[in-house]
C-alpha positions in Angstrom: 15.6 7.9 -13.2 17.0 4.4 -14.9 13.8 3.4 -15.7 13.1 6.5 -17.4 16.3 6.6 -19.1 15.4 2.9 -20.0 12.4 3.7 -21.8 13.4 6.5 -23.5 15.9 4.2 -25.0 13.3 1.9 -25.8 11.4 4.8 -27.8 14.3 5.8 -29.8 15.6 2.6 -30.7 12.1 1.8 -32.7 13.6 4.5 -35.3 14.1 1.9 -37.2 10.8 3.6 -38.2 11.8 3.9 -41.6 11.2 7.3 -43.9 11.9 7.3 -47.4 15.5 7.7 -49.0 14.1 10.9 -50.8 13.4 12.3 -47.0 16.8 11.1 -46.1 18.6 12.7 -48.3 16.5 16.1 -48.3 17.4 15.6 -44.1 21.2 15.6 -44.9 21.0 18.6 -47.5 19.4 20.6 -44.7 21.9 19.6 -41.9 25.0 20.1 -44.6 23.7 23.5 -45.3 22.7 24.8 -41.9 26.3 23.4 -41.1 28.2 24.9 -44.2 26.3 28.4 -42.9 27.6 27.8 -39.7 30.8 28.0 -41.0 30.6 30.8 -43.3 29.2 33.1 -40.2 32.1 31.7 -38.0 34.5 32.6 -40.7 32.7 36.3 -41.3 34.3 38.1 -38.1 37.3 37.1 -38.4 37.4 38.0 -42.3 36.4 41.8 -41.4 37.3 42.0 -37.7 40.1 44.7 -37.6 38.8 46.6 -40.4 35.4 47.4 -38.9 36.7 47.8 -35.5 39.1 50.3 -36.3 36.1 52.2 -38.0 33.9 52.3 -35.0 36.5 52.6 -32.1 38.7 55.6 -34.5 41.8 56.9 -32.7 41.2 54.1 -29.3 41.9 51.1 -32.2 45.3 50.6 -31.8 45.1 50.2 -27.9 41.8 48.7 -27.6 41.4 46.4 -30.9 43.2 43.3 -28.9 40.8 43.6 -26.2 37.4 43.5 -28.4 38.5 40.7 -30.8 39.4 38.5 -27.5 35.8 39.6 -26.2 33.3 39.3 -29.2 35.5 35.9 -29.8 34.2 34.7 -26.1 31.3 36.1 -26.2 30.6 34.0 -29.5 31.7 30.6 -27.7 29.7 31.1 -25.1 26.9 32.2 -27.0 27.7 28.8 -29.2 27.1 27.0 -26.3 24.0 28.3 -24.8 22.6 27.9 -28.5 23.4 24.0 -28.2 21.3 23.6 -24.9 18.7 26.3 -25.5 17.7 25.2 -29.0 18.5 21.3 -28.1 16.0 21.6 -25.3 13.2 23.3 -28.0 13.9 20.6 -30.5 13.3 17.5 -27.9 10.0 19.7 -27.3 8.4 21.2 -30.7 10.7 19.3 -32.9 13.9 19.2 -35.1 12.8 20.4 -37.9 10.6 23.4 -36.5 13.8 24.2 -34.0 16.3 24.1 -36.8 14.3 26.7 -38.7 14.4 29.1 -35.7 18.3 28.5 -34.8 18.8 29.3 -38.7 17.1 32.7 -38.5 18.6 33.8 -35.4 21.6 33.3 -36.8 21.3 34.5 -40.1 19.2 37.7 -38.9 21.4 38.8 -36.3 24.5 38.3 -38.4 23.1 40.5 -41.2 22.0 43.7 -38.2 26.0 43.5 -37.6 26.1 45.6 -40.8 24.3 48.3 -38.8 26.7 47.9 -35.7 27.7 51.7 -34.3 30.0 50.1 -31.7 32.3 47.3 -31.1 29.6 46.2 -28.4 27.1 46.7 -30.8 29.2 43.9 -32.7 29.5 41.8 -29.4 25.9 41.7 -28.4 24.9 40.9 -32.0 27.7 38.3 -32.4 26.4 36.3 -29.3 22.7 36.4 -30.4 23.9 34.5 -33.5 25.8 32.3 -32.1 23.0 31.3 -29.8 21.6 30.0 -33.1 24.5 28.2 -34.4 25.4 26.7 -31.4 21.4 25.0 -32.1 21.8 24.3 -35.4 24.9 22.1 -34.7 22.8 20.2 -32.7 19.8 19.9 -34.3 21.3 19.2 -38.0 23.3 16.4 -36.5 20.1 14.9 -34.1 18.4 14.9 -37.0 20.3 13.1 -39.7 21.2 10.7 -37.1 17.3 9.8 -36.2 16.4 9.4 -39.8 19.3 7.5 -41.3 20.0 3.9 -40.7 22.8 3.2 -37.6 25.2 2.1 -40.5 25.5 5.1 -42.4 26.1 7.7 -39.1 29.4 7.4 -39.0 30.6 9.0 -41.8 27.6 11.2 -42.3 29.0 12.8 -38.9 32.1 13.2 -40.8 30.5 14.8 -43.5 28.4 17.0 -41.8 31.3 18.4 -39.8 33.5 19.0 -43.2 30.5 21.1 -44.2 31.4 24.0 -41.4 35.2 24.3 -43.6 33.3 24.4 -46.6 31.5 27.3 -45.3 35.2 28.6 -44.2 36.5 28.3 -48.2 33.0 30.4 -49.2 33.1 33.4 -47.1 37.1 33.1 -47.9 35.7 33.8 -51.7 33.4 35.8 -51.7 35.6 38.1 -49.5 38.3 37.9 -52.1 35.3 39.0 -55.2 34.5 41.9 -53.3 37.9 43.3 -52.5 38.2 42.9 -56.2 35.1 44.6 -57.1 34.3 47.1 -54.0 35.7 50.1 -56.7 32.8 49.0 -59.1 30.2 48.1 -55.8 30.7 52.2 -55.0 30.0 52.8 -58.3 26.9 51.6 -59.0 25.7 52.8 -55.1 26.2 56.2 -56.7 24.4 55.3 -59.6 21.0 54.3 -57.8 20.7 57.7 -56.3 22.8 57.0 -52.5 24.8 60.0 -51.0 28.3 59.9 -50.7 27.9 59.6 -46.8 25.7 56.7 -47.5 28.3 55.2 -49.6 30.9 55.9 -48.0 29.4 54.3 -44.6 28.6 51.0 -46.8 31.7 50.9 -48.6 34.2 51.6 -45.5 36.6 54.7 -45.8 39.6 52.5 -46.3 36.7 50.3 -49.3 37.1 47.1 -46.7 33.4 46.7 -47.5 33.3 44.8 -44.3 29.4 45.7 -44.0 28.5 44.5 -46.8 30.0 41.4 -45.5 28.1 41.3 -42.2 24.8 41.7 -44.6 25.9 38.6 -46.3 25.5 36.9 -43.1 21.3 37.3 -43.5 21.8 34.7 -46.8 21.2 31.8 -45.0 17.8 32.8 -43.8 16.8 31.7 -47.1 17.6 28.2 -46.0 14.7 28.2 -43.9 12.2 27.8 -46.8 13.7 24.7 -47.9 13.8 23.1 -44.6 10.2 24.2 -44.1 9.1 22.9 -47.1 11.4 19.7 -48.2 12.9 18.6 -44.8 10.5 16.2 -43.1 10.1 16.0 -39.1 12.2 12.6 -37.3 9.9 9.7 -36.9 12.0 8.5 -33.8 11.5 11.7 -32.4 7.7 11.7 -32.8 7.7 8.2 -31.4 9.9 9.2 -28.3 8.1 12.7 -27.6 4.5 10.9 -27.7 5.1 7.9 -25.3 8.8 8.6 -23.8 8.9 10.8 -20.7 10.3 14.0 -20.9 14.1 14.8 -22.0 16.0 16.5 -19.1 19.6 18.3 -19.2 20.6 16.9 -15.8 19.9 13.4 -17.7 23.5 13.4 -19.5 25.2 13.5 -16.2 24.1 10.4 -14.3 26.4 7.8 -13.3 26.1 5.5 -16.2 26.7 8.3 -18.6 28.9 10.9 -16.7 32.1 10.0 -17.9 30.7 10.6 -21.7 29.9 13.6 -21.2 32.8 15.1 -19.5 35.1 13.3 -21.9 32.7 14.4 -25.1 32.7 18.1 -23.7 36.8 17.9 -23.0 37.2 16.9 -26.6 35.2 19.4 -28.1 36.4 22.4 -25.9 40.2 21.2 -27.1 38.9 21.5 -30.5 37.4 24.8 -30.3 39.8 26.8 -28.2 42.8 25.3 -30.9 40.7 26.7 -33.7 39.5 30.1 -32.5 42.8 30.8 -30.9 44.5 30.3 -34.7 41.4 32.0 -36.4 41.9 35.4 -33.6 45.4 35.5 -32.9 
């Protein structure tokens, strides 16, 4: 196991392979995006939570709507965090760039079908299957710049990665506050093009919340996708580790020399995230 671990180490520190500044920078647009996405779908439930659940659960809102919030809300964490191991594992094996495009439109597809939710477990299942691709794109975006910029520079890319997910916060904030300006003039013009007033009424929301056409906002960043596919080249370091390194393996983060990392890493990040998602829910 050490000398597996050693020469996986070994294979990874010759990314010193060096890739253009051009393919750096178009690396770090991709991770700042996927991340600023991330942030804009975290911030969408919360945005149009009580509104759509009172819609589908009718007369059982007022005792029930607690309840659901606190469940879609776990369900999303855990999701989150089955994201991070399922897609991390498919990006040590197929690659970043490939996995990144996958955890982008699971999250960004399943996020947009919440517009079609019937139920509030409608909402729940669909909340975790796009967390399952945020959760990977955390990972991945981050893996990524890290591999292809110099060990200098990681530092406060890290940093500015992470602010990415608040920018995401301050867009969805907006472009919830446009369309609770506008929702009177969005009905309108659905009448224009022909829909029913059931149809518009069902998009609009009978108190005009509009909160499904939120939840289709969600699909956006599937249009990411194209530029990573296109722009964002694969790591070198990770082509030179997965074609002479042995295997990646989970239960390689908790051996001795390690252990303590990664109980401490996870304690730090679970403090962060139950703080933040009890403020964002409560």
């Amino acid at each position: 196991m050490a000398k597996n671990s050693q020469q996986r180490g070994q294979a990874l520190s010759a990314g010193a392979i060096s890739m253009s500044r051009g393919a750096q920078y178009m690396a770090l647009a991709a991770a700042f995006l996927g991340w600023m996405f991330d942030g804009l779908e975290m911030g969408l439930f919360p945005l149009v939570a009580r509104p759509a659940l009172r819609e589908l659960m009718g007369a059982e809102a007022d005792q029930n709507i607690g309840v659901w919030m606190a469940w879609i809300t776990a369900g999303f964490l855990v999701g989150a965090a089955c994201g991070g191991l399922l897609f991390g594992w498919l990006g040590d094996r197929v690659g970043r760039v490939r996995a990144m495009v996958w955890s982008v439109l699971t999250y960004a597809i399943f996020s947009g079908l919440c517009g079609f939710a019937e139920s509030p477990l409608h909402i729940a299942v669909l909340r975790f299957l796009s967390a399952l691709g945020m959760g990977g794109e955390w990972s991945l975006g981050v893996a990524l710049v890290m591999e292809i910029w110099p060990s200098k520079s990681r530092p406060m890319l890290a940093g500015l990665i992470g602010a990415a997910s608040n920018v995401g916060f301050l867009v969805i904030a907006l472009v919830g506050l446009v369309m609770a300006q506008f929702i009177g003039a969005a009905a309108d013009t659905l009448h224009a093009i022909g829909l029913s007033e059931s149809a518009v009424t069902k998009l609009i929301g009978a108190d005009h919340s509009g909160w499904r056409l939120l939840m289709f906002v969600g699909a956006v960043p599937a249009l990411l996708t194209f530029f990573v596919r296109i722009f964002v080249p694969e790591s070198k370091r990770w082509q030179h580790a997965a074609a002479t390194a042995p295997p990646v393996r989970v239960r390689d983060i908790f051996q001795p020399g390690i252990l303590h990392k990664t109980l401490l890493g996870t304690a730090l990040g679970g403090m962060a995230l139950l703080g933040t998602w009890a403020r964002s829910n409560g």
